[in-house]
Structures are given as C-alpha cells and as structure tokens.
C-alpha positions as CSV (number, residue, x, y, z in Angstrom):
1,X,90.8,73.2,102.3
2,X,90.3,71.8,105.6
3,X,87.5,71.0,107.7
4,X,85.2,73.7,108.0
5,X,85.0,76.4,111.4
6,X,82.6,76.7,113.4
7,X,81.8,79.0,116.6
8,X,83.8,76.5,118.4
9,X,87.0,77.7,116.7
10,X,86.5,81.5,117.9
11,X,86.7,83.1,121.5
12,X,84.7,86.0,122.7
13,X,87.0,88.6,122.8
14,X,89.0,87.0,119.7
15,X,89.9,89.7,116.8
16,X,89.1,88.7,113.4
17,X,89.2,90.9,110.4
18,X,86.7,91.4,107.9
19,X,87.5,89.9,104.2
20,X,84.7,88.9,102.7
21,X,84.3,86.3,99.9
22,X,86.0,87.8,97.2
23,X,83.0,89.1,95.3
24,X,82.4,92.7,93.8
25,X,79.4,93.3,96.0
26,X,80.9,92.4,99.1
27,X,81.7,96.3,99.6
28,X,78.3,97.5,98.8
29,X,76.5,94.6,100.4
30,X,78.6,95.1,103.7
31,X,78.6,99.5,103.8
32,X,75.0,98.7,104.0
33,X,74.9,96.6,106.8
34,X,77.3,98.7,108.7
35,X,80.3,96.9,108.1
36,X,83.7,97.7,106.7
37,X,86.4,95.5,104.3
38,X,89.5,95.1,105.8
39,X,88.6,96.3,109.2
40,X,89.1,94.2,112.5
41,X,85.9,93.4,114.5
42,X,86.2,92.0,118.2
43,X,83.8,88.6,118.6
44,X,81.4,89.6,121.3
45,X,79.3,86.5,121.4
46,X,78.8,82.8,120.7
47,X,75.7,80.5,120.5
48,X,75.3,76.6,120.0
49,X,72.1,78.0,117.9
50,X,74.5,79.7,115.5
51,X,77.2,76.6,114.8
52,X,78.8,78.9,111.4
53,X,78.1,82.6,113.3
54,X,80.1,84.4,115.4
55,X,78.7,87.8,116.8
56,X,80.5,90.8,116.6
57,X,79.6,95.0,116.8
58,X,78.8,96.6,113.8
59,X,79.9,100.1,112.9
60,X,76.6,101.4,114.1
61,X,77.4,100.1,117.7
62,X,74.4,97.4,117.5
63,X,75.6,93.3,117.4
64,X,75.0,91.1,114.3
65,X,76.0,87.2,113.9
66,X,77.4,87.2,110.6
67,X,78.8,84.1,108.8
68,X,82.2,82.9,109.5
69,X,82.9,82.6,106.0
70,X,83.1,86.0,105.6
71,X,86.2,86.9,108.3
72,X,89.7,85.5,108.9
73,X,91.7,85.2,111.8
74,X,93.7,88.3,112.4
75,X,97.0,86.2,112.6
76,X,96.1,84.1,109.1
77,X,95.5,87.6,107.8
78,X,98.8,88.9,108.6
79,X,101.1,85.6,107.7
80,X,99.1,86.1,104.0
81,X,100.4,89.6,104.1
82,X,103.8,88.6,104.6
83,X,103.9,86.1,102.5
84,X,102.7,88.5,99.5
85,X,105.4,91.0,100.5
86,X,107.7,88.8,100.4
87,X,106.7,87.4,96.8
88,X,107.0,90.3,95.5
C-alpha cells in the first residue's frame, strides 16, 4: 500500500464513507459511538493537532475526530464496487 493519509488528503466538506477495519467488532464498537457501517459522513473539520483525524458528525448530531483508517473515500468506495460487480 502506499504512503499513508493524513488530514492533508481530506477537505472539509469532502464525503467519505464509513468502512471500518474489517474486524467483527467494528459494528458493535461503532453503534456505540454513534456511528453507522457503510454510511457516508461529511468531514466537518481539520486540525494540524490531529495529523491521522478527520472530524466528522456523528449520528447523535455531536462531532468526533475519528481515525482515518477507519473511512474511504466515497469515489474509492464506489470503483471497488464496480469492480466486484463486475467480477462476478
């Protein structure tokens, strides 16, 4: 994999979709911070403090910087949609 993102790679305003890390808590672990797999979240802030965050509105309505990690690109998302459709 490449080089990894940072907040510098995001916009505010950007739409990025919530996918996780792959593991079978990621569903519990996010429901219980107000969070949803699969869904798209709009980036609502930026800080130099938080280099590997990006800040976006939970379900609940209140902000949280999460981990990059845990969300993709909402274009990546859909070419790796395509791609699987068209696999199979």
């Amino acid at each position: 994999m490449g080089e990894k993102l940072t907040y510098k790679d995001f916009e505010i305003g950007q739409k990025v979709i919530l996918t996780g890390t792959g593991s079978p808590q990621d569903k519990e672990y996010f429901y219980n911070i107000y969070l949803t797999l699969g869904k798209e979240y709009e980036i609502t802030d930026l800080d130099f403090h938080f280099h590997d965050k990006i800040c976006i509105k939970r379900d609940n309505g209140k902000g949280v910087f999460m981990d990059i990690k845990y969300f993709e690109n909402k274009s990546v998302v859909r070419e790796k949609n395509i791609d699987k459709l068209l696999k199979d």
